[in-house]
TORKOL-186638 format. One record per residue (C-alpha): chain; x negated, y, z; residue in one letter. Coordinates in steps of 0.1 Angstrom, whole numbers. Each point is the difference from the previous one (the first is absolute). Layout:
# residues N
SITE   ch      xx      yy      zz   aa
SITE    A       X       Y       Z    A
...
# end
This chain:
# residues 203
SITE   ch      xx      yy      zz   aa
SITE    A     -52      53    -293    X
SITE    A      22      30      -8    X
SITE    A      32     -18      10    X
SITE    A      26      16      24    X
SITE    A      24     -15      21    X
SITE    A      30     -11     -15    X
SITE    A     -20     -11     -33    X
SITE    A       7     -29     -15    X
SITE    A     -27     -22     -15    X
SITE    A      -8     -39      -7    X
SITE    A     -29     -24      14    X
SITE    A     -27     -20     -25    X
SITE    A      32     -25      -2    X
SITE    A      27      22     -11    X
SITE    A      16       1      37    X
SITE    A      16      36       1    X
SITE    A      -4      18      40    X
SITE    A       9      37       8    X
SITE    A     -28      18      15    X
SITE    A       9      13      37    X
SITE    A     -20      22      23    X
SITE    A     -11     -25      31    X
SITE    A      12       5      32    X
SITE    A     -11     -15      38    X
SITE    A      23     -30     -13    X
SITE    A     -17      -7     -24    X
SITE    A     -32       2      14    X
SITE    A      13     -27      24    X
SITE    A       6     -25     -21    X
SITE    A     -29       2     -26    X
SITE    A     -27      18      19    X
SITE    A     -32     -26       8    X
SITE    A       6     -12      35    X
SITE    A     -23     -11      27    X
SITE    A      23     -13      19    X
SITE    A      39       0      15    X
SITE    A      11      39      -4    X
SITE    A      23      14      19    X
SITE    A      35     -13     -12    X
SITE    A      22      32     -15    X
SITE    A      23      -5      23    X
SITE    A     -26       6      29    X
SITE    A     -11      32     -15    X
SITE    A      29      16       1    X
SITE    A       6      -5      31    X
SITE    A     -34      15      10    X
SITE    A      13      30     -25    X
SITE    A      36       3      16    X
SITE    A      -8      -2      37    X
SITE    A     -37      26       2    X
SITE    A      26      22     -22    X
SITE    A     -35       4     -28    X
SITE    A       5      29     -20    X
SITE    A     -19      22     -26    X
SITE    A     -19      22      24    X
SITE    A     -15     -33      23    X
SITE    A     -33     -11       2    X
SITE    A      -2     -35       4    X
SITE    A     -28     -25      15    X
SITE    A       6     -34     -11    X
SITE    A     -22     -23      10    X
SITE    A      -5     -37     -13    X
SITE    A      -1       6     -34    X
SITE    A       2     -32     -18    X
SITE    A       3       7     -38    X
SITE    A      20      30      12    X
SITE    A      39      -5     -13    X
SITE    A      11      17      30    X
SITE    A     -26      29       0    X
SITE    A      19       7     -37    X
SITE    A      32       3      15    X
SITE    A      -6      23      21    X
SITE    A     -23      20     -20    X
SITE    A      31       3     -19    X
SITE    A      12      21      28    X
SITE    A     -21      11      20    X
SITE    A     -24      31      -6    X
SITE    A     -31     -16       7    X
SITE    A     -11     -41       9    X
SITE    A     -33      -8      16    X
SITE    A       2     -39      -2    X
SITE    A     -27     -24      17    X
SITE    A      -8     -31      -7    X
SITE    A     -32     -19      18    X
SITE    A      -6     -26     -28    X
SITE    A     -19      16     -26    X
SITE    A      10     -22     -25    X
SITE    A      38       6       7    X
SITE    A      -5      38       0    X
SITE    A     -24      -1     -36    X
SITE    A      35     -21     -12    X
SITE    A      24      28      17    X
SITE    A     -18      28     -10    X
SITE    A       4     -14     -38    X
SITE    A      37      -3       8    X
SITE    A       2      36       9    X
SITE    A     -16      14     -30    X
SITE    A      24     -20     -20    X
SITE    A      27      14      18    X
SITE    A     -13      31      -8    X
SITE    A       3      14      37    X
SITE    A     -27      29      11    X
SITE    A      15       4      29    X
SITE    A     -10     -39      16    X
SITE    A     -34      -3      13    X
SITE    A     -14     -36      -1    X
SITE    A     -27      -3      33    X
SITE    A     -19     -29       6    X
SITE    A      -6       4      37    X
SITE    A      18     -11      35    X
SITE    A      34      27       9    X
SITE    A     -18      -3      35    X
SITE    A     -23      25     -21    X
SITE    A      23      26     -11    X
SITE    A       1      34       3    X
SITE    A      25      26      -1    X
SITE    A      40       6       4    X
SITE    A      26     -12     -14    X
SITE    A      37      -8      -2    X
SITE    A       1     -35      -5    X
SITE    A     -19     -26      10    X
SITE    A       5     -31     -17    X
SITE    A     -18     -38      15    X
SITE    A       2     -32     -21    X
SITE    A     -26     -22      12    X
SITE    A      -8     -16      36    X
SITE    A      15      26      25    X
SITE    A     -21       2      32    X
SITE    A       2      25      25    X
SITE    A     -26      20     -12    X
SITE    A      17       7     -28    X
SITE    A      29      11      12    X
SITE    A     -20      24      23    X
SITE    A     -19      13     -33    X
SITE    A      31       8     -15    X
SITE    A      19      20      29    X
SITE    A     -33      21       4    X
SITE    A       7       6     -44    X
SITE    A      32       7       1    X
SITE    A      13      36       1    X
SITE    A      28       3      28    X
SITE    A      33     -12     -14    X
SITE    A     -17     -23     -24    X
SITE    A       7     -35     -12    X
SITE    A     -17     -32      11    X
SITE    A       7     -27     -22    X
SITE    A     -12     -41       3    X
SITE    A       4     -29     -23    X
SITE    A      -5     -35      17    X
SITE    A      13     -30     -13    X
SITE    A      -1     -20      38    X
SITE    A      18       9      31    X
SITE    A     -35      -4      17    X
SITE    A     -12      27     -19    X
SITE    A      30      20       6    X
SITE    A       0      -5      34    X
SITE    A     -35      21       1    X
SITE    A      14      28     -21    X
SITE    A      27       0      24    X
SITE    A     -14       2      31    X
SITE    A     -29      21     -10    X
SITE    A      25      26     -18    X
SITE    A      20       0      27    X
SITE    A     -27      19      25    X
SITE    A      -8      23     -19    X
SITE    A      32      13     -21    X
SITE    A      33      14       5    X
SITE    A      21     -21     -24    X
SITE    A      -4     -36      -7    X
SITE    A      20     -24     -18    X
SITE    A      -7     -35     -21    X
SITE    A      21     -11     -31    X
SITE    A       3     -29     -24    X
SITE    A      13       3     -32    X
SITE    A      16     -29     -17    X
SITE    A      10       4     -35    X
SITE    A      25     -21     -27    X
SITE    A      -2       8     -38    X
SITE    A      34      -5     -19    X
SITE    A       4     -20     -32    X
SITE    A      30       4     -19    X
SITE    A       8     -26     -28    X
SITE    A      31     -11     -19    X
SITE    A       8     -25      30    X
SITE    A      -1      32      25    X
SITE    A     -22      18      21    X
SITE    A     -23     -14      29    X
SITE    A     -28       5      16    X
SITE    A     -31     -18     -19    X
SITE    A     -27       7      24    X
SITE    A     -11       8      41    X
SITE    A     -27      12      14    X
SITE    A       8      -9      34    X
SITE    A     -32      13      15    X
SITE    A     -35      23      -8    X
SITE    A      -9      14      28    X
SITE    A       8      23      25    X
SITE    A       3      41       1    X
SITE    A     -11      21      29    X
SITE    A       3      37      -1    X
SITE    A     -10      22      31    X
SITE    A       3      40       2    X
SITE    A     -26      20      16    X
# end
């Protein structure tokens, strides 16, 4: 209590850390999971291709303990995130708080339930039809449809279901390589070759 970022104090065992102000990478490596988040790498994409910005309002639906609803209530002006497990939304809705975001709305309910308009539509759970439908009659015209699924059979719904109904449709995969560097030289130390899968549909 009463420290500021940038502080310097030490543990019970004389360990000396710097106090810093948390930030949605942070969040994704310590927050309480309830299972596989989105991968960083993932939600950035999802970021860079619906072109999210600080006036959006966002529906995210399939919750889980919420990392990507903190990203992009990072950005965007408001988040309603939905999560049909109640005990995965109680866990999210902790995660929030600690994030210390008002502007990202935990709902335990079914998407298929919302209301409203928005500019981004966001689906990370198992993509039917339905869903898809639900989220072009959400979205404002021009907006951003946005789905997560880690199997090509799953994409293939998105896909064709998306590709109905919008203007735009495209699917990416984002492969990524961290760099080590070491006295011997510099080389790549991990891969992860594969995720999932990023669909993203205008209306």
């Amino acid at each position: 209590a009463g420290m500021s970022p940038g502080d310097e104090i030490e543990t019970h065992l004389g360990t000396p850390f710097t106090v810093l102000r948390p930030r949605s990478t942070d969040f994704f490596v310590h927050a309480k999971r309830s299972g596989a988040p989105m991968l960083p790498k993932d939600i950035g994409m999802v970021i860079a291709y619906t072109g999210m910005s600080r006036s959006d309002i966002v529906l995210d639906a399939g919750t889980g303990s919420g990392v990507a609803a903190i990203y992009f209530g990072n950005i965007a002006r408001e988040v309603k995130t939905y999560e049909v497990r109640p005990e995965f939304a109680r866990l999210a809705a902790k995660n929030v708080r600690d994030a210390r975001l008002g502007n990202v709305e935990v709902i335990a309910a079914d998407m298929l339930e919302a209301t409203g308009e928005f500019d981004v539509v966001h689906l990370d759970l198992m993509i039917t039809p339905a869903h898809i439908e639900h989220a072009f009659s959400l979205l404002r015209p021009g907006g951003y449809l946005a789905c997560y699924t880690p199997f090509l059979e799953h994409t293939f719904v998105a896909l064709d279901a998306a590709g109905s109904l919008f203007r735009d449709t495209h699917c990416y995969e984002c492969m990524e390589r961290e760099l080590t560097r070491s006295g011997r030289g510099t080389r790549p130390s991990t891969r992860v070759a594969h995720s999932g899968y990023i669909t993203v549909a205008r209306k």
